[in-house]
BAZA-495783 format. One record per residue: residue number from 1; residue in three letters; y, x, z of N, C-alpha, C, O in turn. Coordinates in nm, 3 decimals. Example, Ala and Ser with C-alpha at 12.3 -4.5 7.8 and 13.67 -1.06 7.14 Angstrom:
# BAZA-495783
NODE,1,ala,-0.569,1.319,0.780,-0.450,1.230,0.780,-0.330,1.320,0.780,-0.332,1.424,0.846
NODE,2,ser,-0.225,1.285,0.708,-0.106,1.367,0.714,0.003,1.290,0.787,0.114,1.341,0.804
This chain:
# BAZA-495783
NODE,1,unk,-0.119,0.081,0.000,0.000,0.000,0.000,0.126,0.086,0.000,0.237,0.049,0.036
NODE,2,unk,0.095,0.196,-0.041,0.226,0.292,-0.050,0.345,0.266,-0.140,0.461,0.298,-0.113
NODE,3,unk,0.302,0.199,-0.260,0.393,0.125,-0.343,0.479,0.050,-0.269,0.597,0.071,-0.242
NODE,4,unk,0.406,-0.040,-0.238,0.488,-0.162,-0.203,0.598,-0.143,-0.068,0.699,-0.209,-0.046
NODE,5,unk,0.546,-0.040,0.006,0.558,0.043,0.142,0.721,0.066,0.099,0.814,0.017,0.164
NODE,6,unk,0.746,0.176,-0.062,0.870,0.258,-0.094,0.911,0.121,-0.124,1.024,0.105,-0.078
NODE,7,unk,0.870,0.023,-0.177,0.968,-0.047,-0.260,1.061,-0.118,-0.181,1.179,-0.127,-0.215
NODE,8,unk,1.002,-0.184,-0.046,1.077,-0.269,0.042,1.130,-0.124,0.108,1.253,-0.122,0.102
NODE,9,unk,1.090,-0.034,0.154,1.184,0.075,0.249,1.282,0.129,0.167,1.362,0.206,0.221
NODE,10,unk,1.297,0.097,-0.006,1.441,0.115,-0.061,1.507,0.019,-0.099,1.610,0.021,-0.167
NODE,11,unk,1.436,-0.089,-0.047,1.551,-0.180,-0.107,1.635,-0.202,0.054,1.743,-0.261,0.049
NODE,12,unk,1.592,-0.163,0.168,1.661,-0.198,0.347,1.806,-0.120,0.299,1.907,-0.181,0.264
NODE,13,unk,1.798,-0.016,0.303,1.956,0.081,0.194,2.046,0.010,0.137,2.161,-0.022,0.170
NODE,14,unk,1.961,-0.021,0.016,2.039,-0.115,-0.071,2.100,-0.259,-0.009,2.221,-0.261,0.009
NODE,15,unk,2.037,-0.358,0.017,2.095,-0.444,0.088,2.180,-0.394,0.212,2.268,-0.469,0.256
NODE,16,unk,2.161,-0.290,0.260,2.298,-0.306,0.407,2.416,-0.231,0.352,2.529,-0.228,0.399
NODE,17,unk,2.363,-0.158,0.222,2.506,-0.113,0.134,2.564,-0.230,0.093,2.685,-0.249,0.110
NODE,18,unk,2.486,-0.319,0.036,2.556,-0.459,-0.032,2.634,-0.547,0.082,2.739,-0.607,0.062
NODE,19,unk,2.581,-0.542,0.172,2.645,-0.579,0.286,2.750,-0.568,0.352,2.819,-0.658,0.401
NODE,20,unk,2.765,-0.435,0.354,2.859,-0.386,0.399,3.011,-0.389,0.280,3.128,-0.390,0.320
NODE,21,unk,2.973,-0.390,0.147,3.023,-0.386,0.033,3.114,-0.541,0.046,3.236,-0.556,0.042
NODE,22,unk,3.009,-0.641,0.061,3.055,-0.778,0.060,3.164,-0.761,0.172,3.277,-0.717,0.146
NODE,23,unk,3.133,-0.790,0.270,3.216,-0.799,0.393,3.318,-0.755,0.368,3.410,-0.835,0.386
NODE,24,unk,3.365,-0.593,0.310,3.444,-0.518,0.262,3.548,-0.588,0.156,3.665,-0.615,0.183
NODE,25,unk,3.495,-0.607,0.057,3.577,-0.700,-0.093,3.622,-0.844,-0.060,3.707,-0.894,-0.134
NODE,26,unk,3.565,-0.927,0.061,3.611,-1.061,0.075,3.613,-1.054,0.226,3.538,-1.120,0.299
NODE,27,unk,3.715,-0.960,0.272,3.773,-0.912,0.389,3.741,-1.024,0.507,3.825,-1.107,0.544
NODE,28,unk,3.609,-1.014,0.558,3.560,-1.062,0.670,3.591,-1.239,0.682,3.576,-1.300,0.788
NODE,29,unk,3.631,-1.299,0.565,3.654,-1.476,0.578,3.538,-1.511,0.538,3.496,-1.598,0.615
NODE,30,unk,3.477,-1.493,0.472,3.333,-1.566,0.419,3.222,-1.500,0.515,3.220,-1.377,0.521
NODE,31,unk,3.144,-1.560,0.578,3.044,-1.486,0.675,2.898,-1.543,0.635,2.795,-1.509,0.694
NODE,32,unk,2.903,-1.639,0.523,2.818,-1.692,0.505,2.738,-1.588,0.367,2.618,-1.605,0.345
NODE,33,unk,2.792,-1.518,0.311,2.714,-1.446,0.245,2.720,-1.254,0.295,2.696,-1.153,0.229
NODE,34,unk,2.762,-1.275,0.439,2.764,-1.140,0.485,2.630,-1.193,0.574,2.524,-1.131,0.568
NODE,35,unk,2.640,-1.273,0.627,2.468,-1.368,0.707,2.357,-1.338,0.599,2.258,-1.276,0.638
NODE,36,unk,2.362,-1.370,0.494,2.285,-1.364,0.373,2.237,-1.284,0.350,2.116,-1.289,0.325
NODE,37,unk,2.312,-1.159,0.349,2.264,-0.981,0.320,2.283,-0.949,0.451,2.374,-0.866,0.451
NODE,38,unk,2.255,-0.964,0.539,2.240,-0.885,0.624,2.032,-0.975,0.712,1.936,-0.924,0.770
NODE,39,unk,2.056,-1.065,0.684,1.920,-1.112,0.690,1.832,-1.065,0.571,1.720,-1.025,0.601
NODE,40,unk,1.875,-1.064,0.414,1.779,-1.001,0.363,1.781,-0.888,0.350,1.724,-0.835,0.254
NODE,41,unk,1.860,-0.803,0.461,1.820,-0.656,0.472,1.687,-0.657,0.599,1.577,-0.603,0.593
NODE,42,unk,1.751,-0.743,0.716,1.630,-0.717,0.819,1.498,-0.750,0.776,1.405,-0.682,0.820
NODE,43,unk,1.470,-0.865,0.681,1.314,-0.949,0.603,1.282,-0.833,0.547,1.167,-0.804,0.582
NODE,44,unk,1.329,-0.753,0.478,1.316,-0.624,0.335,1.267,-0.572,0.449,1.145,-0.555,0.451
NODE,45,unk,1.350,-0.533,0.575,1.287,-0.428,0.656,1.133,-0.455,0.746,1.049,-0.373,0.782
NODE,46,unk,1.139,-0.601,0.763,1.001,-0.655,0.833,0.920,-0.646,0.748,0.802,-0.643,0.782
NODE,47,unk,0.954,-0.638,0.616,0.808,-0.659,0.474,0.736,-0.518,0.498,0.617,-0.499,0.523
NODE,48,unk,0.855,-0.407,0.479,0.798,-0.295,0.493,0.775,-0.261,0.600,0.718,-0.152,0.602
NODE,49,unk,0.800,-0.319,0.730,0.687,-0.239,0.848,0.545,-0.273,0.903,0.461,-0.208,0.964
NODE,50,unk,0.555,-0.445,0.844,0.402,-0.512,0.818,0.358,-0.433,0.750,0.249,-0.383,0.779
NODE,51,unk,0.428,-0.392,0.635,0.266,-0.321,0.460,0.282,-0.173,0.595,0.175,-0.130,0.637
NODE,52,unk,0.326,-0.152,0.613,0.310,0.015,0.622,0.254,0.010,0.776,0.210,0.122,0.802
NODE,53,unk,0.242,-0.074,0.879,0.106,-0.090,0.968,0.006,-0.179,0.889,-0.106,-0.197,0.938
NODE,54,unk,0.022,-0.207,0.830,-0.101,-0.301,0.754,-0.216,-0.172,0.668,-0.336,-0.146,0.676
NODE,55,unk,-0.098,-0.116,0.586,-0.184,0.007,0.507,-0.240,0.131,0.603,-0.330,0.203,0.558
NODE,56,unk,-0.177,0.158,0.755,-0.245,0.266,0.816,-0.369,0.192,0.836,-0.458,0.276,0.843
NODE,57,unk,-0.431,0.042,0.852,-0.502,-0.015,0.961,-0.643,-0.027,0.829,-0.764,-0.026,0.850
NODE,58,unk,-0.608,-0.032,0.766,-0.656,-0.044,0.602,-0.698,0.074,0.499,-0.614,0.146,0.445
NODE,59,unk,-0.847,0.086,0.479,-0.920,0.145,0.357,-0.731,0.191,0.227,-0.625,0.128,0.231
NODE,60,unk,-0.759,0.293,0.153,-0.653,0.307,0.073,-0.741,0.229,-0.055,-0.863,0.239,-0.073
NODE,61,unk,-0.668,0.171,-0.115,-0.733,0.068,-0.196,-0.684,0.177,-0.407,-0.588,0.242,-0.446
NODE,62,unk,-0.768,0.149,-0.446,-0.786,0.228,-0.578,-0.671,0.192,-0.640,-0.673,0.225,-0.758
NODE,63,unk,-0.572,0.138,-0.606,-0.435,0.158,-0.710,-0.351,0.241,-0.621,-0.239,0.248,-0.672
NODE,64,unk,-0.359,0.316,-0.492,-0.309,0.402,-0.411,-0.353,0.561,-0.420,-0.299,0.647,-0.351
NODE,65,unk,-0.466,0.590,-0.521,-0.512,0.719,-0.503,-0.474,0.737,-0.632,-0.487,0.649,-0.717
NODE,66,unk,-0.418,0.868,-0.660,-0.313,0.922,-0.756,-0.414,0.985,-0.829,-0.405,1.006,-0.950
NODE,67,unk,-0.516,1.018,-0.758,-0.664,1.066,-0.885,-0.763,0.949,-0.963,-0.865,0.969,-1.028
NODE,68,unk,-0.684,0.802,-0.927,-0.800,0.713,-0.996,-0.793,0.677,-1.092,-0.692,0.676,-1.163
NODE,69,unk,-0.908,0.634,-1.120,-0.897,0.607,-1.307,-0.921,0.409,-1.266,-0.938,0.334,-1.170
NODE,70,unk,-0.907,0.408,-1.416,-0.932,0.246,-1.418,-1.007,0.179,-1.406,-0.994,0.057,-1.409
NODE,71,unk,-1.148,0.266,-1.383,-1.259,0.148,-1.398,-1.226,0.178,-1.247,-1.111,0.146,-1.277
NODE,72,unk,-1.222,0.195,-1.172,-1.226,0.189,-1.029,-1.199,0.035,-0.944,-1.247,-0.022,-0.846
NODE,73,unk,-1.091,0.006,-1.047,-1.030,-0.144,-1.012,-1.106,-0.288,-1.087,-1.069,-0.403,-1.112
NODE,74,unk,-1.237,-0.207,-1.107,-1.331,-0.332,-1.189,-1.383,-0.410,-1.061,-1.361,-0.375,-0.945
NODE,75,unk,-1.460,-0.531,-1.103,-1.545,-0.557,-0.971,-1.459,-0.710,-0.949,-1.369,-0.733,-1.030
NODE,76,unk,-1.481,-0.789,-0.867,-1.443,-0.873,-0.790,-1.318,-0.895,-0.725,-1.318,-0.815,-0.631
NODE,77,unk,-1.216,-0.958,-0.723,-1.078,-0.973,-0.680,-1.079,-1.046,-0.578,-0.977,-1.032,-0.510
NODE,78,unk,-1.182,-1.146,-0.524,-1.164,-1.243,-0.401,-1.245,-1.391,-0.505,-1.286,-1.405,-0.620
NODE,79,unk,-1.236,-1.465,-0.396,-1.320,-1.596,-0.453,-1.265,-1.673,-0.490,-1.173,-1.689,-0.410
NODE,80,unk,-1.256,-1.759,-0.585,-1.189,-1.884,-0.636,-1.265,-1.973,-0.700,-1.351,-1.951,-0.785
NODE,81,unk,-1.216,-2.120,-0.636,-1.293,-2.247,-0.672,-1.309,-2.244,-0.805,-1.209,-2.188,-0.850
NODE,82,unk,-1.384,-2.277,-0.895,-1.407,-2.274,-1.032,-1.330,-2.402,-1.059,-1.238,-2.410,-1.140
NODE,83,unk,-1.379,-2.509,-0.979,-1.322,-2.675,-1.024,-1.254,-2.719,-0.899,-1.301,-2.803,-0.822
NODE,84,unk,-1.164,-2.669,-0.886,-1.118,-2.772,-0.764,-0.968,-2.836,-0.790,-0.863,-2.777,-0.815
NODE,85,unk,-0.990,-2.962,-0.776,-0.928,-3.087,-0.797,-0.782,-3.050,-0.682,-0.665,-3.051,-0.719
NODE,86,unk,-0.821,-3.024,-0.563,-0.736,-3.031,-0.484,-0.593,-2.972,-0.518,-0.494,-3.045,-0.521
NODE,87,unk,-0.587,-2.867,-0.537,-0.421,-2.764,-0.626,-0.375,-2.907,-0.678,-0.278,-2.935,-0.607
NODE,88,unk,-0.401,-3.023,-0.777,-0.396,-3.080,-0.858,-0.300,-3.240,-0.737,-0.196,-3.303,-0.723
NODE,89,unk,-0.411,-3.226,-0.695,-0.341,-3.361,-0.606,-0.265,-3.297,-0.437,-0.194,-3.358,-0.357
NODE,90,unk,-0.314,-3.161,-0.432,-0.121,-3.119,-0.329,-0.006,-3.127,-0.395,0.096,-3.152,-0.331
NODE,91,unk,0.000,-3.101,-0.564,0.105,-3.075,-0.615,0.200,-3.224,-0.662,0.318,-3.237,-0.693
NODE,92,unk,0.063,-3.343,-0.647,0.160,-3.478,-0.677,0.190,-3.515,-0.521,0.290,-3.586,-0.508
NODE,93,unk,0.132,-3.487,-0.417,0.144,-3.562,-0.288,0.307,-3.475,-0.251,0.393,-3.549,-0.203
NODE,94,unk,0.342,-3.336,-0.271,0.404,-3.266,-0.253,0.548,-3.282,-0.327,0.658,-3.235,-0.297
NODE,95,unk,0.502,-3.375,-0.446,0.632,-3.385,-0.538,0.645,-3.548,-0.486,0.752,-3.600,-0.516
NODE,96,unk,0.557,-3.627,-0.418,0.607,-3.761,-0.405,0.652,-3.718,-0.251,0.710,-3.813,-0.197
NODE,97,unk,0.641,-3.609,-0.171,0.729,-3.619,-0.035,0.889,-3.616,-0.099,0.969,-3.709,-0.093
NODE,98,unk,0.916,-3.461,-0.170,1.019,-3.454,-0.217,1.080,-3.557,-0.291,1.199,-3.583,-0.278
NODE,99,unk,1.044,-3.585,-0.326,1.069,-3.731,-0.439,1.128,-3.871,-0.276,1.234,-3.933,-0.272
NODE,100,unk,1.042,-3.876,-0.197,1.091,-3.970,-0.098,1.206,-3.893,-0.019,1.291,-3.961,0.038
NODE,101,unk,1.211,-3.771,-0.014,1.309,-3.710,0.055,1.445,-3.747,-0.063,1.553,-3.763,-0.006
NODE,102,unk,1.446,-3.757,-0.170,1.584,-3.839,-0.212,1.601,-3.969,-0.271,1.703,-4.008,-0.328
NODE,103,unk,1.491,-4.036,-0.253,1.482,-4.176,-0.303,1.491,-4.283,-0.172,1.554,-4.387,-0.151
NODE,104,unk,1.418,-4.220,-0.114,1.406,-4.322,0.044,1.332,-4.274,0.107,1.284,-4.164,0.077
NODE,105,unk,1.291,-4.352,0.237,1.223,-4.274,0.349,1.091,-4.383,0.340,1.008,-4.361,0.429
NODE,106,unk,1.061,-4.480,0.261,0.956,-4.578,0.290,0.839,-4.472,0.181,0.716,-4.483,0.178
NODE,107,unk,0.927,-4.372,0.098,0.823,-4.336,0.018,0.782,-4.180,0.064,0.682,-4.126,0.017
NODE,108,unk,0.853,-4.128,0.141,0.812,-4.035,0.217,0.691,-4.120,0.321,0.588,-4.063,0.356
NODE,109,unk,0.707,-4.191,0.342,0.630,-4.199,0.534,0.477,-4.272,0.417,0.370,-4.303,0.470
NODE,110,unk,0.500,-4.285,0.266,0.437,-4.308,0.233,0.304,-4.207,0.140,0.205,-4.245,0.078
NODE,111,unk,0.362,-4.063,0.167,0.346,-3.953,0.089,0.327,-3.835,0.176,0.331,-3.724,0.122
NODE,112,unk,0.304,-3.845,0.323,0.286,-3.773,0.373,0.155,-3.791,0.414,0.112,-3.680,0.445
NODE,113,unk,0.034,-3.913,0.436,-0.050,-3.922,0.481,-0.124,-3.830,0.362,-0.184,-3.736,0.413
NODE,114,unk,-0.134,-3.832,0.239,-0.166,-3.773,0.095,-0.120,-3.623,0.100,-0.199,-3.530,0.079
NODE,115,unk,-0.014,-3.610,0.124,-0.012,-3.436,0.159,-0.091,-3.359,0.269,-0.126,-3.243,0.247
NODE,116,unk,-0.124,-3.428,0.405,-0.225,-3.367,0.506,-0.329,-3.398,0.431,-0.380,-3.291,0.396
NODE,117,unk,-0.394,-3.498,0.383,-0.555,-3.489,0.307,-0.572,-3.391,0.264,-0.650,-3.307,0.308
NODE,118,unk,-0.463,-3.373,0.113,-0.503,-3.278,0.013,-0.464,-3.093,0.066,-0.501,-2.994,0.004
NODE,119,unk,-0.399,-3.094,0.167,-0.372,-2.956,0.248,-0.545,-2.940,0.295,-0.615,-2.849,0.252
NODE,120,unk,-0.600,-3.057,0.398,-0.742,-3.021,0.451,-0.832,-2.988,0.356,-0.909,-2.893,0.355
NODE,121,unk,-0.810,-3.109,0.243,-0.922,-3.103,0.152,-0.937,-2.952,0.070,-1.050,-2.902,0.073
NODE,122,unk,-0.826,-2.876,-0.006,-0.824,-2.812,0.008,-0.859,-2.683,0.062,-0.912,-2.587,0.007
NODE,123,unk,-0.809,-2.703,0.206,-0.865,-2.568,0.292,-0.998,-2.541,0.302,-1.064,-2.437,0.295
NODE,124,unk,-1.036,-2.708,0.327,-1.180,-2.671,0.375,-1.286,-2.740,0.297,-1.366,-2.822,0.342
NODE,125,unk,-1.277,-2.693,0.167,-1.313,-2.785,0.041,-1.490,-2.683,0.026,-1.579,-2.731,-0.044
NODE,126,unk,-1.512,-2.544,0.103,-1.633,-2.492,0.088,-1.694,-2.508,0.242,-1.795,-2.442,0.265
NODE,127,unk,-1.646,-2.578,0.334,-1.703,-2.609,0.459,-1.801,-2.755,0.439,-1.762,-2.872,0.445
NODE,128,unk,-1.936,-2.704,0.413,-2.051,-2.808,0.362,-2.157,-2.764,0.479,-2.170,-2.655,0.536
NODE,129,unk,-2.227,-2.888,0.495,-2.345,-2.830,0.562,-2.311,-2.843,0.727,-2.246,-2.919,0.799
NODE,130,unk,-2.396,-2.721,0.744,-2.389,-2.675,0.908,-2.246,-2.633,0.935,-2.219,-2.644,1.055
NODE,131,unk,-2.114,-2.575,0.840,-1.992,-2.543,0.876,-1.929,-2.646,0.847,-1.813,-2.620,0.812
NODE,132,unk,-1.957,-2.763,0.846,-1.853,-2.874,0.836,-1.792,-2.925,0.970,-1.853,-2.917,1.077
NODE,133,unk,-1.654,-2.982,0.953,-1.592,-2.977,1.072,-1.604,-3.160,1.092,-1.559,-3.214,1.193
């Protein structure tokens, strides 16, 4: 995770330069975009101290070793549902909350029981059997 490690530990620089820049050019009246950069300097700085205890705690993974070749990164990426329906119906239950959040509230209180289903169904869409909850 050494990549990702430099990328957020140069961008913490950059944002508290921008920061400091803003504040500077619109002489301390606007605080709402000196709040702005100065929070996405501290997030930039939390990204990179998660990856960079995350990567000491962690195997160096084959796009981190400067001697690897490409087949190294063959193989398996993680598991994914082949058919699952669910992505499909979070994304309408999710657009009819928003959708009640500016139309009315009878269609929210009506669109939220459909967003917890399809969140569970979802999660726990390979819990069959003896791991069913």
């Amino acid at each position: 995770m050494r990549a990702e490690v430099k990328i957020f530990a140069y961008l913490v620089p950059f944002f508290a330069l921008m920061t400091g820049l803003y504040a500077w050019f619109t002489e301390p009246n606007e605080w709402v975009g000196i709040v702005a950069f100065l929070l996405t300097t501290l997030f930039s700085a939390f990204i990179a101290f998660y990856l960079w205890v995350t990567g000491r705690k962690t195997d160096l993974r084959p796009e981190d070793d400067l001697e690897g070749e490409i087949g190294d990164l063959s193989g398996d990426y993680g598991h994914f549902a082949p058919y699952s329906w669910w992505p499909l119906w979070l994304a309408l239950s999710i657009s009819a909350v928003v959708l009640g959040l500016a139309v009315g509230w009878w269609l929210l209180i009506c669109a939220v029981p459909f967003l917890f289903i399809s969140i569970l169904g979802w999660t726990f869409e390979f819990f069959r059997g003896e791991k069913a909850i």
